[in-house]
C-alpha positions as CSV (number, residue, x, y, z in Angstrom):
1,X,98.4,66.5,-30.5
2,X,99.1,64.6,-27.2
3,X,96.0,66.4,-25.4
4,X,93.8,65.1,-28.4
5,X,95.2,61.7,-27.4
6,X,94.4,61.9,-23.8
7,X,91.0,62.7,-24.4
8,X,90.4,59.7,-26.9
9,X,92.0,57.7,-24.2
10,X,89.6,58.8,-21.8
11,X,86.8,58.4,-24.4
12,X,87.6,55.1,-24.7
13,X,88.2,54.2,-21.2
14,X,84.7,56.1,-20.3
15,X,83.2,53.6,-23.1
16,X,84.9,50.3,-22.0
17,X,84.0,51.1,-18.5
18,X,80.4,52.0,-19.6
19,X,80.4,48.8,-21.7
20,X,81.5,46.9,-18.6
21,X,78.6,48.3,-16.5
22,X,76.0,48.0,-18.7
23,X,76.9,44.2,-19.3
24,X,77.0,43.8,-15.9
25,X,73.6,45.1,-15.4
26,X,72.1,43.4,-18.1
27,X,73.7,40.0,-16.6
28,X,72.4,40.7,-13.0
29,X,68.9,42.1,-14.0
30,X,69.2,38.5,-16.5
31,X,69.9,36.3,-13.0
32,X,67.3,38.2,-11.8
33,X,64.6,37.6,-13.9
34,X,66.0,33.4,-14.0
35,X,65.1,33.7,-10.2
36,X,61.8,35.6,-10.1
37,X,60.8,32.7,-13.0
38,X,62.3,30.0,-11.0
39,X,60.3,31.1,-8.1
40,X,57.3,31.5,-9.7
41,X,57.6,28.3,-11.4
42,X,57.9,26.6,-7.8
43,X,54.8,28.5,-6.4
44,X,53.2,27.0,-9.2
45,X,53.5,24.1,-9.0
46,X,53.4,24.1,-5.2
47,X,50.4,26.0,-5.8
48,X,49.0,23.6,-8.3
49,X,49.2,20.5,-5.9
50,X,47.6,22.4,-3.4
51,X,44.9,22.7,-5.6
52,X,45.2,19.3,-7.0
53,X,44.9,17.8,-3.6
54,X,42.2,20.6,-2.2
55,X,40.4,18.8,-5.3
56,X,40.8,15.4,-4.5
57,X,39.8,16.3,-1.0
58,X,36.4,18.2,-2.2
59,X,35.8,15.2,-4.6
60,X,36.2,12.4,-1.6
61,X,33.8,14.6,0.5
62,X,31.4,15.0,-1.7
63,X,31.4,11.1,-2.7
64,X,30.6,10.0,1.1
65,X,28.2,12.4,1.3
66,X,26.3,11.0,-1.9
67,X,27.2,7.6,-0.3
68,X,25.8,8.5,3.0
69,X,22.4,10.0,0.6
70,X,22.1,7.2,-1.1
71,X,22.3,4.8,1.9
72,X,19.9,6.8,3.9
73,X,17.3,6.5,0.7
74,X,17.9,2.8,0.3
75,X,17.1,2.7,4.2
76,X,13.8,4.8,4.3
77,X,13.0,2.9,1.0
78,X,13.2,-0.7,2.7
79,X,11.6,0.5,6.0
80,X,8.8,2.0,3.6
81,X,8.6,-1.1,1.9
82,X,8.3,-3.1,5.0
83,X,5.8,-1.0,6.4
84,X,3.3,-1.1,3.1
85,X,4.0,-5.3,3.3
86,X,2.9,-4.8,7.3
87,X,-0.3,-3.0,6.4
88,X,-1.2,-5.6,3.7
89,X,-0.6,-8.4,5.9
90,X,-2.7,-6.6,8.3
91,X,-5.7,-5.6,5.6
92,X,-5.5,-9.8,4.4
93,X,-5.8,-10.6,8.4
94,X,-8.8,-8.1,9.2
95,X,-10.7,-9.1,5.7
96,X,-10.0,-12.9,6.7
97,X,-11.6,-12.7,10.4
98,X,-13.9,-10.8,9.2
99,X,-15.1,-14.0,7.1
100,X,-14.7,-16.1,10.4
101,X,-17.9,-15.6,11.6
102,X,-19.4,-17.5,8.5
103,X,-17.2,-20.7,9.0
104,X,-19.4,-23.6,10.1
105,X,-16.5,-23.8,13.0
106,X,-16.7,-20.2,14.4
107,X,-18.7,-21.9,17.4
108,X,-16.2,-23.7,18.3
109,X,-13.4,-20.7,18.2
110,X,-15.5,-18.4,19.8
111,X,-16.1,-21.7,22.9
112,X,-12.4,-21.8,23.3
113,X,-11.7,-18.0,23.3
114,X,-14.4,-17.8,26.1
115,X,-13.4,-21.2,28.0
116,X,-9.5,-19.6,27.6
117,X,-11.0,-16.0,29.8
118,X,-12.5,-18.0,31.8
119,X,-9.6,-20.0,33.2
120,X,-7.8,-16.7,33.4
121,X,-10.4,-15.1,35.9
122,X,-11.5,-16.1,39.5
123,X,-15.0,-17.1,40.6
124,X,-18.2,-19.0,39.0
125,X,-20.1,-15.7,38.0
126,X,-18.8,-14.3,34.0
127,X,-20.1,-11.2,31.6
128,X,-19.7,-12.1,28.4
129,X,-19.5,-9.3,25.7
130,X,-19.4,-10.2,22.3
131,X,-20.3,-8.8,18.9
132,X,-24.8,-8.2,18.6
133,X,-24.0,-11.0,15.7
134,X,-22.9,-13.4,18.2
135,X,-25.2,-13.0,20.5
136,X,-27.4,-16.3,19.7
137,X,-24.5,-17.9,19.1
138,X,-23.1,-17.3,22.3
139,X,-26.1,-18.5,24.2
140,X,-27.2,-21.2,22.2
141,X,-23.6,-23.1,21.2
142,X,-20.9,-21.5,23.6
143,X,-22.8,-21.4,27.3
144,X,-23.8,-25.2,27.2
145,X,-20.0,-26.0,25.9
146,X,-18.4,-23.6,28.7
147,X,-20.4,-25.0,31.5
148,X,-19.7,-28.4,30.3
149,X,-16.2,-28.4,30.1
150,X,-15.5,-26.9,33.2
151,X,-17.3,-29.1,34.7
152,X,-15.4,-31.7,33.4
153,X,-12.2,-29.6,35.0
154,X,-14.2,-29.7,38.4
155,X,-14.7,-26.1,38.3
156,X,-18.7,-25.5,38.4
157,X,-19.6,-22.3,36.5
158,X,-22.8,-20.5,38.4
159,X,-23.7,-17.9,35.7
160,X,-22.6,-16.4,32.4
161,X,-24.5,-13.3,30.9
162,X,-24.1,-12.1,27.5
163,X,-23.9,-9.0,27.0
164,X,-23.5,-7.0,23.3
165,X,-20.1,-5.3,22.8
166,X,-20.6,-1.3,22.2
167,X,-18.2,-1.5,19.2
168,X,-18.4,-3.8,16.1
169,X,-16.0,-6.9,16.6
170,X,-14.8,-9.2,13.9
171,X,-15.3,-11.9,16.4
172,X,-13.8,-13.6,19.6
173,X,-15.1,-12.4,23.3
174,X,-14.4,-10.0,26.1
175,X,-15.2,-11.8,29.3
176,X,-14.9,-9.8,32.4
177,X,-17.2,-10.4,36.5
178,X,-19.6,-9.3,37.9
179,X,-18.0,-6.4,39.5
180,X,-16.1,-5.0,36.2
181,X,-12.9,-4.5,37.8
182,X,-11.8,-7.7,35.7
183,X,-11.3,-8.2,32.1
184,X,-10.0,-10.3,29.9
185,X,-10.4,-8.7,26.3
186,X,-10.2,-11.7,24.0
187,X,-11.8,-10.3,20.8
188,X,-9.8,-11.2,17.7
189,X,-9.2,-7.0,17.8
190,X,-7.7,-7.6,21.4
191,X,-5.7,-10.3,20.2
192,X,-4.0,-9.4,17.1
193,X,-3.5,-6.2,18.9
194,X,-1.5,-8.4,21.9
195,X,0.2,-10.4,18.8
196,X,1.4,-7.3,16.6
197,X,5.2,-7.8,17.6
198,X,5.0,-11.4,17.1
199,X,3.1,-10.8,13.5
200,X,5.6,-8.3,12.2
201,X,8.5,-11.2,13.3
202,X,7.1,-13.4,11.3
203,X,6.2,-11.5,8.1
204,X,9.8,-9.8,8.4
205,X,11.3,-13.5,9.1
206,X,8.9,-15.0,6.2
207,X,9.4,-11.9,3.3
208,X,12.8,-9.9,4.2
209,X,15.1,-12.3,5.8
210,X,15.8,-14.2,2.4
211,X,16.7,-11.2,0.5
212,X,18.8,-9.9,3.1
213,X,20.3,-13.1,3.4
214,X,21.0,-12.9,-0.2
215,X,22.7,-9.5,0.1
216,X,24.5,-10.4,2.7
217,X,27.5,-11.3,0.7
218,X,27.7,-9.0,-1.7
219,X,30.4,-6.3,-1.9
């Protein structure tokens, strides 16, 4: 009877103890598993700012770089623009001198281009070139007004020659001496040519400048 007692004792003691140990277990592998989902949670959401900002950062990159497109195709667009408006101008310019040679005042243009070499170059002796259209011009309205006026300016003029110019010219002269070491190119070509910075000043000033003046303060 009393070893039948001693072994429930130990029975029960074996089963409390075991009872003990499993709770135990099942309360550390319970902290356990509260940890490993507390950490995870933190990585998360570490993890998810990372991406959040990693994001932001793409999205602010890409933005200036669509900026930065855009502002370059704005650019080329106006400097395209400006450059068709240039080459109208120009077209309008070349279409008008070539209807210069009609006016009943041409004479007088092509006399003060020639009068304006002259004065420019040394000696009495002059080859003037001009367009195989001007030709009777030259010698019948422009010599006698040259000679005149420079006589008038004390400067006596012993010769001028005309002389056609090997290219087509919308008008105006190239006057060089005898010797052709010296020229002074004052076709209307020649001169628009010497003007061309001065012409694009003025049809940027006249056509761009109020519109940019317009933008100017916007945002």
């Amino acid at each position: 009877m009393a070893n039948n007692e001693s072994v429930d004792r130990i029975v029960s003691q074996i089963r409390e103890d075991g009872e003990k140990e499993r709770r135990s277990i099942l309360e550390k592998a319970a902290q356990t598993a509260s940890e490993i989902i507390q950490k995870a949670e933190k990585n998360r959401d570490e993890n998810s700012v990372k991406i959040m900002k990693e994001a932001r950062d793409k999205g602010e990159l890409a933005r200036k770089r669509l900026l930065s497109s855009v502002k370059i195709e704005i650019k080329r667009a106006r400097l395209k623009a400006r450059e068709e408006v240039v080459s109208r101008v120009g077209a309008m310019i070349d279409e008008a001198l070539g209807k210069a040679r009609k006016d009943a005042d041409y004479p007088a243009i092509l006399t003060g281009l020639v009068l304006e070499a002259v004065r420019k170059l040394r000696g009495d002796s002059f080859i003037v070139h001009v367009d195989r259209r001007d030709i009777a011009t030259l010698k019948e309205k422009v010599f006698p007004e040259v000679r005149k006026r420079m006589e008038a300016e004390s400067r006596r003029i012993a010769s001028l020659e005309a002389v056609e110019l090997e290219k087509d010219s919308s008008g105006g002269a190239r006057v060089g001496v005898p010797d052709g070491k010296v020229i002074f190119d004052n076709t209307f070509e020649a001169r628009l040519y010497r003007m061309r910075d001065e012409i694009r000043n003025i049809i940027f000033r006249e056509v761009f400048e109020p519109e940019g003046r317009e933008g100017s303060g916007s945002a």
